[in-house]
C-alpha positions, 0 to 999 in steps of 0.5 A, spaced: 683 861 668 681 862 675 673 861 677 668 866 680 669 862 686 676 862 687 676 871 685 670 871 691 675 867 696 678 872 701 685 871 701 686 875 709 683 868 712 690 864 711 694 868 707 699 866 701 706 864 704 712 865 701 718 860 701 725 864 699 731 859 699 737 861 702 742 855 703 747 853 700 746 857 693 741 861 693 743 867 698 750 867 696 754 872 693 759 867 690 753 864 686 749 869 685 753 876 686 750 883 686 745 881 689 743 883 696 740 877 699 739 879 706 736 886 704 732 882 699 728 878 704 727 884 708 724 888 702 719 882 700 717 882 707 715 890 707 712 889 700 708 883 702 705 886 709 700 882 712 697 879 705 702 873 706 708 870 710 715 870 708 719 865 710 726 863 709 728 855 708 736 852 709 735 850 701 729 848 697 735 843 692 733 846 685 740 850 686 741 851 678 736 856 680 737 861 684 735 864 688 728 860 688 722 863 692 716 858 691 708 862 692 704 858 696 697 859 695 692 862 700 687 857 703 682 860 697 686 853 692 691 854 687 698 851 686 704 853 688 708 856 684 716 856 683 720 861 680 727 861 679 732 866 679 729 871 681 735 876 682 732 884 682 727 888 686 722 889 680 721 881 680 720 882 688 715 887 686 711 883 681 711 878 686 709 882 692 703 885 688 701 878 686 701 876 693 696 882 695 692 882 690 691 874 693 697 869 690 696 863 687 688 860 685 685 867 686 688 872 682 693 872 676 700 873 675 703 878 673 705 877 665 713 877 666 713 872 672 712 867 666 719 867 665 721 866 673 716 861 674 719 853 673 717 845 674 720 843 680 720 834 681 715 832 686 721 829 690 723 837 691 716 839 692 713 833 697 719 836 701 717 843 701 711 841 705 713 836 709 
């Protein structure tokens, strides 16, 4: 359940980011073909906008599911959030439009990202923000 607090929040002060892993697994075609993984970038940038920040890291080490992208809440609270396998443009477009309506903590997400969405060690998660 999100708070009152939190959906009165202004998303637009530090704004959601997202992490797109694109190291030793996710990114490649071997691994996950049929995807263009530099086009997927570009687009998840273009359909986030300025309602948060795409940054791409070496590898995010929870390879088993590539490619992984972990939603980082905005300075409103929240937790990140990890999906794995997120391999086609309607996964990005779920994401995109849950980045923009204010991410993690102040907005919900969308129903199906339930099936994306995994538990990463806390080991993998200090080093995301380390």
């Amino acid at each position: 359940m999100i708070s009152k607090r939190a959906r009165r929040a202004a998303p637009e002060t530090a704004p959601c980011r997202i992490t797109v892993c694109r190291g030793c697994c996710c990114g490649d075609p071997r691994k996950v073909p049929g995807v263009d993984h530099a086009g997927q970038t570009a687009r998840l940038r273009a359909a986030v906008g300025d309602a948060g920040q795409v940054r791409v890291s070496e590898c995010l080490d929870v390879c088993d599911q590539a490619n992984v992208m972990v939603v980082q809440p905005s300075a409103a609270g929240g937790r990140p959030v990890w999906l794995g396998l997120v391999n086609d443009d309607d996964a990005l477009a779920d994401i995109a439009a849950w980045v923009r309506s204010g991410g993690p903590g102040v907005a919900e997400p969308p129903g199906v990202l339930d099936l994306y969405e995994f538990t990463a060690s806390r080991r993998v998660g200090k080093a995301l923000d380390g």
